[in-house]
C-alpha positions as CSV (number, residue, x, y, z in Angstrom):
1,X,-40.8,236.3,-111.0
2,X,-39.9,239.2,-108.6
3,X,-38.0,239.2,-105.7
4,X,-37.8,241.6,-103.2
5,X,-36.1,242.4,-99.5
6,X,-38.7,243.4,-97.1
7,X,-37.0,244.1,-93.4
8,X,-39.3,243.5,-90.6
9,X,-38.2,244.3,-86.6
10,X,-37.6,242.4,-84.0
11,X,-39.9,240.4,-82.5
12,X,-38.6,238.9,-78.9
13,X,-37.5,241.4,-76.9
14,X,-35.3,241.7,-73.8
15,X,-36.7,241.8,-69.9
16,X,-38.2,245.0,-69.4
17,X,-38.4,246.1,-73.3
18,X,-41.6,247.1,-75.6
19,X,-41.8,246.3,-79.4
20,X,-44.4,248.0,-81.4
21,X,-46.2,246.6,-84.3
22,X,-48.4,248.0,-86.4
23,X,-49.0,250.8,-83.7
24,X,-49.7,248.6,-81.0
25,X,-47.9,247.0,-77.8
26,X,-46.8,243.4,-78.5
27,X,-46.5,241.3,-75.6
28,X,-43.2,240.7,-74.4
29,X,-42.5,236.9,-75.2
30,X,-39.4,235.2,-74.7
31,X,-37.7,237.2,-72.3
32,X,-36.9,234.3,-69.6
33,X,-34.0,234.9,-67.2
34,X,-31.1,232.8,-67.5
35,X,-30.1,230.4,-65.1
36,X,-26.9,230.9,-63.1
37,X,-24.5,228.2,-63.2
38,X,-23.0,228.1,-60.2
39,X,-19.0,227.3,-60.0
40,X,-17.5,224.9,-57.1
41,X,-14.3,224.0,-56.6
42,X,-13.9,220.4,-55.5
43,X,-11.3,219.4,-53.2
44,X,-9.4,215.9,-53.6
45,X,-9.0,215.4,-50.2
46,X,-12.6,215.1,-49.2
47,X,-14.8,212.4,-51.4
48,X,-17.7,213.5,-48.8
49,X,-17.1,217.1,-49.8
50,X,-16.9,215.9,-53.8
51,X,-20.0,214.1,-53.7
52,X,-22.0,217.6,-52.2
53,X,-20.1,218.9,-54.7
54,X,-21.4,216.8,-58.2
55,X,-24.8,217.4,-56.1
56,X,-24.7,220.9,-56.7
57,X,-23.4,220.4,-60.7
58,X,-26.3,218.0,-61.3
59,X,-28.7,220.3,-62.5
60,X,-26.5,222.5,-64.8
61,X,-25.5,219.3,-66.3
62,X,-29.1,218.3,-67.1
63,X,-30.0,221.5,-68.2
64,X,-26.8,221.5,-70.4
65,X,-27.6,217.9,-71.9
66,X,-31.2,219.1,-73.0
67,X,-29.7,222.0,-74.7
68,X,-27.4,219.9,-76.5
69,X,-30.5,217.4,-77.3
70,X,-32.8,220.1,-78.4
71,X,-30.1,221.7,-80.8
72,X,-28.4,218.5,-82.5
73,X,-30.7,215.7,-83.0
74,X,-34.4,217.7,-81.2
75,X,-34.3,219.9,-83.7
76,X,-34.2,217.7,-86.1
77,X,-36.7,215.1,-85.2
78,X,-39.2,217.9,-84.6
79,X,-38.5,219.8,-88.0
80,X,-36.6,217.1,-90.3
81,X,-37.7,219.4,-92.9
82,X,-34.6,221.6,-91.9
83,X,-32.4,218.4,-92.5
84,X,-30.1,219.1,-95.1
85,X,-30.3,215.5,-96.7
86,X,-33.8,215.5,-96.8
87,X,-34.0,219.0,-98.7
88,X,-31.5,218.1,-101.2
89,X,-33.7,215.0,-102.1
90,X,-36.6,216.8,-102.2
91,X,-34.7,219.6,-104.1
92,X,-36.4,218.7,-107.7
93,X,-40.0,218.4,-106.5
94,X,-39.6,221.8,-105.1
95,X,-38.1,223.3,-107.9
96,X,-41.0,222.1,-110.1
97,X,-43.6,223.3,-107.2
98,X,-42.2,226.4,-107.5
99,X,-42.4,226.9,-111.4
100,X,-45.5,225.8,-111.2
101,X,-46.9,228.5,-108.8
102,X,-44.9,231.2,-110.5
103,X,-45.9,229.9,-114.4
104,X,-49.4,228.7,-113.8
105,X,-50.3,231.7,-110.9
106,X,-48.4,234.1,-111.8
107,X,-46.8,233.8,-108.4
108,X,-44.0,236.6,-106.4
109,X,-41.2,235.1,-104.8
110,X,-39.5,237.4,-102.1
111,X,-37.2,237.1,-99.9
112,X,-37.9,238.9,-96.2
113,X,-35.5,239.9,-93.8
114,X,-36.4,239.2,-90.4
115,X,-35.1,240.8,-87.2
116,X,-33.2,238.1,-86.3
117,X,-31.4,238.2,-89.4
118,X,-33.0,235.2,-91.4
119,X,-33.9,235.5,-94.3
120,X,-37.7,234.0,-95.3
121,X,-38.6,232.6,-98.8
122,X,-42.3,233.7,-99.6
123,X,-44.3,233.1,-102.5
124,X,-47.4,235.4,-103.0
125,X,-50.3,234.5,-105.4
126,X,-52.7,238.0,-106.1
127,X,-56.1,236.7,-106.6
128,X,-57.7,240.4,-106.3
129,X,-58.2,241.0,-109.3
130,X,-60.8,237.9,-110.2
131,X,-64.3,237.9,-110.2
132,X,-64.7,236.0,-107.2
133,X,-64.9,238.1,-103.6
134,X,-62.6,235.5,-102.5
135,X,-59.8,236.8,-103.9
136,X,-59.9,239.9,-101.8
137,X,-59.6,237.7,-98.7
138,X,-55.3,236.4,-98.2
139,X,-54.4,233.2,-96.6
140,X,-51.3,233.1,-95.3
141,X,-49.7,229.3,-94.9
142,X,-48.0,228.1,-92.0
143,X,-46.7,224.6,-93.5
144,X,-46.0,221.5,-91.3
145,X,-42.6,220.4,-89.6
146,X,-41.5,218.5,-93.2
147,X,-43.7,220.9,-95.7
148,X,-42.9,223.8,-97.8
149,X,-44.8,226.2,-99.7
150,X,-43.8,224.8,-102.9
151,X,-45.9,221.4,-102.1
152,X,-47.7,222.0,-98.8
153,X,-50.5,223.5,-97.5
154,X,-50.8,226.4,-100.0
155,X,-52.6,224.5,-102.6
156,X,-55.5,223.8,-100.6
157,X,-57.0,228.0,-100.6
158,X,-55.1,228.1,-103.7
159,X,-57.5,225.7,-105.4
160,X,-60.4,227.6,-103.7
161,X,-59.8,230.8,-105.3
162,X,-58.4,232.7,-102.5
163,X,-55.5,235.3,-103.1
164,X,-52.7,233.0,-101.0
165,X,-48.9,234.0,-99.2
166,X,-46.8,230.9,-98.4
167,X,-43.3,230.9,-96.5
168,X,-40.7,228.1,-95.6
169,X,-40.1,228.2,-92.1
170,X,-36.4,229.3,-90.9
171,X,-33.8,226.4,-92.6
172,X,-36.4,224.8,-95.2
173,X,-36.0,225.7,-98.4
174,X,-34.8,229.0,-99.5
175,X,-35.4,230.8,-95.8
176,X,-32.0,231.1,-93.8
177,X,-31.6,229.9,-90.1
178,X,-32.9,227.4,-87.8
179,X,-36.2,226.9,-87.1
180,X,-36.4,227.9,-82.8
181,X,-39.6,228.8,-81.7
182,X,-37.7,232.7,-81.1
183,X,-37.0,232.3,-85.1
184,X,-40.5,230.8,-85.9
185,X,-42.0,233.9,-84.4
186,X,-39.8,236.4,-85.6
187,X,-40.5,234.8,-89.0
188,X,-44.4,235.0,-89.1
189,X,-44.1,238.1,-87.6
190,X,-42.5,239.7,-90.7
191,X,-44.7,237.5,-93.3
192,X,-47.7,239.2,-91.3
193,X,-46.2,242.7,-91.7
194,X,-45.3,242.2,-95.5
195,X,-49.1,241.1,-96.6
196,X,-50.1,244.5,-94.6
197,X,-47.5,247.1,-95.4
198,X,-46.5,245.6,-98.7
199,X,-48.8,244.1,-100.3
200,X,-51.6,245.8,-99.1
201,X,-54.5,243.9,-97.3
202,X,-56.0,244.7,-93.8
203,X,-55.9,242.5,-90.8
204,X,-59.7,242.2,-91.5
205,X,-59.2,240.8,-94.6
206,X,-56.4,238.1,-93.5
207,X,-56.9,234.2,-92.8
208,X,-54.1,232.3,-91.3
209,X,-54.4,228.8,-92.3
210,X,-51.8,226.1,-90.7
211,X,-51.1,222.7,-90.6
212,X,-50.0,220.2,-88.0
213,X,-47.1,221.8,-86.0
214,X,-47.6,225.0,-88.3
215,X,-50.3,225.6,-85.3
216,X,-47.4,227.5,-83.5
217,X,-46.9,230.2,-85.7
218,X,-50.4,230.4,-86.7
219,X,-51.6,230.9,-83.4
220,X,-48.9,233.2,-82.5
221,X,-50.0,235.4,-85.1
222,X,-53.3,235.4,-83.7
223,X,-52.6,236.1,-80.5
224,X,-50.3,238.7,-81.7
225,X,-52.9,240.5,-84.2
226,X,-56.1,239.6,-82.9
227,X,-57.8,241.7,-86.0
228,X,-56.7,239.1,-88.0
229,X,-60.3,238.0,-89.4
230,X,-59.8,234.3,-88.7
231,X,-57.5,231.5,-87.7
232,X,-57.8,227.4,-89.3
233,X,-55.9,224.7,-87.7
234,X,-55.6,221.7,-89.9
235,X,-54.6,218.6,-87.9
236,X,-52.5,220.7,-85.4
237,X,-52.6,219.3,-81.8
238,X,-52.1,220.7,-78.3
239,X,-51.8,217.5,-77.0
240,X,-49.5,215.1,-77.1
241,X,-51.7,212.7,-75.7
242,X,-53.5,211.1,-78.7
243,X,-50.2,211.5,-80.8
244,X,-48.1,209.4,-78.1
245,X,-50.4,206.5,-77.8
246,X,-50.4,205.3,-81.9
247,X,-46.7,204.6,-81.2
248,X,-46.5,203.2,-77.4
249,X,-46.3,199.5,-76.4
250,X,-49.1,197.2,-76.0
251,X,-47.9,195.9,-72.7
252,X,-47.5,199.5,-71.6
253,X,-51.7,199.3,-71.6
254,X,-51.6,196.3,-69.2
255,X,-49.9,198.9,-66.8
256,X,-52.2,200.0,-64.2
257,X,-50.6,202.7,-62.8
258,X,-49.1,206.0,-64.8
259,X,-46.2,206.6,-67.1
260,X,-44.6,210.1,-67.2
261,X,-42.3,210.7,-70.4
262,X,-40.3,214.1,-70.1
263,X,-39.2,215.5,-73.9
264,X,-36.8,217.9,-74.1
265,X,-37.4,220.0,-77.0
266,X,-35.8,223.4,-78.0
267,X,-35.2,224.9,-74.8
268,X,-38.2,223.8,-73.3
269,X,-40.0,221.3,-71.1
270,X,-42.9,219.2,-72.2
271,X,-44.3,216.6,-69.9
272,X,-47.3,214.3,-70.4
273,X,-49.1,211.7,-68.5
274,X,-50.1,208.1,-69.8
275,X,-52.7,206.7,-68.2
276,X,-54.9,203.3,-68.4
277,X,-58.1,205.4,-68.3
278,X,-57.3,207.4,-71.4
279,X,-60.0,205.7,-73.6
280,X,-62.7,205.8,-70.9
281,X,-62.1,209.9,-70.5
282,X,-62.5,209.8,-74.6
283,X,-65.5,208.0,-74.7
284,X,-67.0,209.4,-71.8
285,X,-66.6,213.0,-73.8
286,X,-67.9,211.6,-76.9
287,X,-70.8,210.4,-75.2
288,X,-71.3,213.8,-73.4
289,X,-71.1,215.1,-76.9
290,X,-73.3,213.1,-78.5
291,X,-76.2,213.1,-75.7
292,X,-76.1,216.8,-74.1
293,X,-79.0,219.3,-75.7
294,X,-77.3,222.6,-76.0
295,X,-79.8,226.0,-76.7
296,X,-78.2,227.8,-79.5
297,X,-80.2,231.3,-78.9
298,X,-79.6,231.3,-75.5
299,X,-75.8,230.6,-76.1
300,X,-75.9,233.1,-79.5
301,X,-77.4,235.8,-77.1
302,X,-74.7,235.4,-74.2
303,X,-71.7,235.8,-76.6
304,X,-73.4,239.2,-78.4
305,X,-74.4,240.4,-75.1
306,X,-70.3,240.0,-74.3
307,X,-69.5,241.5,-77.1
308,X,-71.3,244.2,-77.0
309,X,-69.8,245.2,-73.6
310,X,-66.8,244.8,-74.0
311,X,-64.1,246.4,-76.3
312,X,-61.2,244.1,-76.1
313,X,-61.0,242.0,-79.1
314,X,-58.5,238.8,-77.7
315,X,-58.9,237.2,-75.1
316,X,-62.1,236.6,-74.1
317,X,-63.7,235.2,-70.7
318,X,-66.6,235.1,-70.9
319,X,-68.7,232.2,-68.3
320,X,-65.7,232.9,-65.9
321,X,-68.9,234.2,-63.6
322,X,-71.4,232.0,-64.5
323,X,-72.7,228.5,-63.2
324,X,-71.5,225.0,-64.1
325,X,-74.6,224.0,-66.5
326,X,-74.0,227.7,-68.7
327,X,-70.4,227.0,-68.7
328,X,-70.6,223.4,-70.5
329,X,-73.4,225.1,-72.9
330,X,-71.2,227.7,-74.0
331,X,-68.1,225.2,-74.7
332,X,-70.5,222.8,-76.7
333,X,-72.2,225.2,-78.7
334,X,-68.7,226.9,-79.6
335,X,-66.9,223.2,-79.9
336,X,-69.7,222.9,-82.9
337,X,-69.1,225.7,-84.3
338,X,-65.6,225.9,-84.8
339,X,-64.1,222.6,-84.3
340,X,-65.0,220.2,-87.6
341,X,-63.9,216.6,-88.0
342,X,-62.9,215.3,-91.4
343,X,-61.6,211.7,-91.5
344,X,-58.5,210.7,-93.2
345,X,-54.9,210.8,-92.4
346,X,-52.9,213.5,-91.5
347,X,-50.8,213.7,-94.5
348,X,-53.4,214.0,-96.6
349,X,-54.2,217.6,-97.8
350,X,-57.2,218.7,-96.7
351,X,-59.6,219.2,-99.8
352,X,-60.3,223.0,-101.3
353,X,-64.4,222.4,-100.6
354,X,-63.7,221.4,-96.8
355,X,-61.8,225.0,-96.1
356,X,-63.6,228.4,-95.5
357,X,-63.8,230.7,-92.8
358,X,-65.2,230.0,-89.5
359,X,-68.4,231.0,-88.2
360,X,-68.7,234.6,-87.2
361,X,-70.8,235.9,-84.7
């Protein structure tokens, strides 16, 4: 086993600021302005006046209460891998998952120092020098809110015979911190920068693979480096949606009208909307799905034709000019392509034979 410090920079910077990366501009994220909060002295002598007064406090109180939901009991419920309790009885699974990858892989562990300060546990398996050309390609794991690399995702390109780079997240395991969406990124962002300058693959030849809330990171990352030769999502979600109505009432189905739930989650807002016509969109979309005839040539053609003409790599927009029926080709044909179903639960680990890369154009 080797272990090694590898210093990346920062990630988030301040209003105004560039960060570069690999000799390019990163885009500025996480520079929001602060919100004042305002000061009013209240005078006894007037309740009128005190009442205007707790008027004007209300919404630094609210914003203060969310802060001190998303950093005591949020954060946990969104990452209860980070729980203290839950690592230490865990602790002897991951100790054998780790021997394991280092014995039977000849795995690296290293530690990287982030910008922030955090320190990220990594374990690296080198697959380059096999027979197979899927060795030359790395996978790097973005595990889900309770997984680690020691027993998470990492076995799935593992058993396929990729060369694979796992990492806790901030707080899990043997990384430092809290895992904040500012640490989550500043995190990948050093992982990323390790696998290029340090261990030595191109962007071209990087996959990031993720699972559930790992989605984050992982898209991050391909916003971020949009070389990066492809991105998977396993079970991740940008919807709450689906994920919300598993665990609501029954009566709250018998409720005609709409149910707004606000979650307050690390410094930020997150609303969604529960309606009675949830199932009828589904299967109306299903239907559309099942029924619509889509020309692959015609859409293959469009998307070269874009490519050709234009140099920018991420993101794209193409059919922003074009009518209604080319529009809903273009996002059927591509929903085919790239998004696959595979039943089971979402704990399950997604099997070795049902992961490759994505189709290329």
């Amino acid at each position: 086993m080797t272990q090694e410090v590898f210093q990346g920079r920062c990630v988030f910077a301040e209003a105004g600021a560039e960060t570069q990366g690999l000799g390019r501009r990163h885009a500025q994220l996480g520079a929001h302005a602060a919100v004042p909060h305002r000061q009013v002295a209240l005078r006894p002598s007037s309740v009128s006046h005190a009442v205007r007064s707790a008027r004007v406090f209300t919404p630094s109180l609210v914003i203060s209460a969310s802060y001190l939901i998303a950093h005591s009991f949020g954060r946990r419920m969104l990452y209860p891998g980070s729980v203290g309790l839950l690592q230490k009885a865990m602790r002897p699974m991951l100790q054998q998952g780790q021997a394991r990858l280092i014995e039977e892989f000849n795995g690296q562990r290293n530690k990287l120092l982030a910008c922030d300060g955090n320190e990220i546990d990594t374990m690296f398996v080198d697959r380059r020098g096999d027979a197979s050309e899927r060795g030359k390609t790395l996978v790097i794991c973005c595990e889900g809110n309770a997984g680690f690399y020691e027993v998470g995702c990492m076995n799935t390109p593992l058993e396929g015979g990729y060369s694979v780079l796992g990492w806790n997240h901030p707080g899990f395991g043997g990384s430092t911190g809290v895992p904040f969406p500012q640490n989550e990124a500043n995190a990948m962002d050093v992982v990323v920068q390790f696998a290029v300058h340090k261990l030595g693959f191109q962007l071209s030849d990087i996959v990031v693979y993720a699972w559930s809330i790992g989605g984050f990171t992982a898209s991050w990352a391909a916003m971020t480096y949009p070389e990066i030769r492809a991105l998977v999502l396993d079970a991740s979600f940008d919807d709450l949606l689906p994920l919300a109505l598993k665990v609501m009432p029954d009566s709250w189905s018998e409720f005609g009208g709409e149910v707004e739930l606000l979650l307050l989650l690390a410094l930020f807002f997150l609303t969604f909307t529960l309606t009675h016509s949830a199932d009828a969109f589904l299967q109306s979309n299903l239907q559309l799905y099942s029924s619509y005839e889509v020309d692959d040539d015609w859409c293959v053609s469009v998307l070269q034709s874009y490519q050709t003409d234009r140099e920018t790599l991420f993101p794209w927009s193409v059919g922003e000019d074009m009518a209604l029926e080319g529009r809903r080709q273009l996002a059927l044909f591509l929903a085919r392509k790239y998004m696959r179903n595979f039943e089971t639960t979402h704990c399950t680990p997604l099997p070795h034979s049902e992961f490759y890369p994505p189709w290329r154009l």
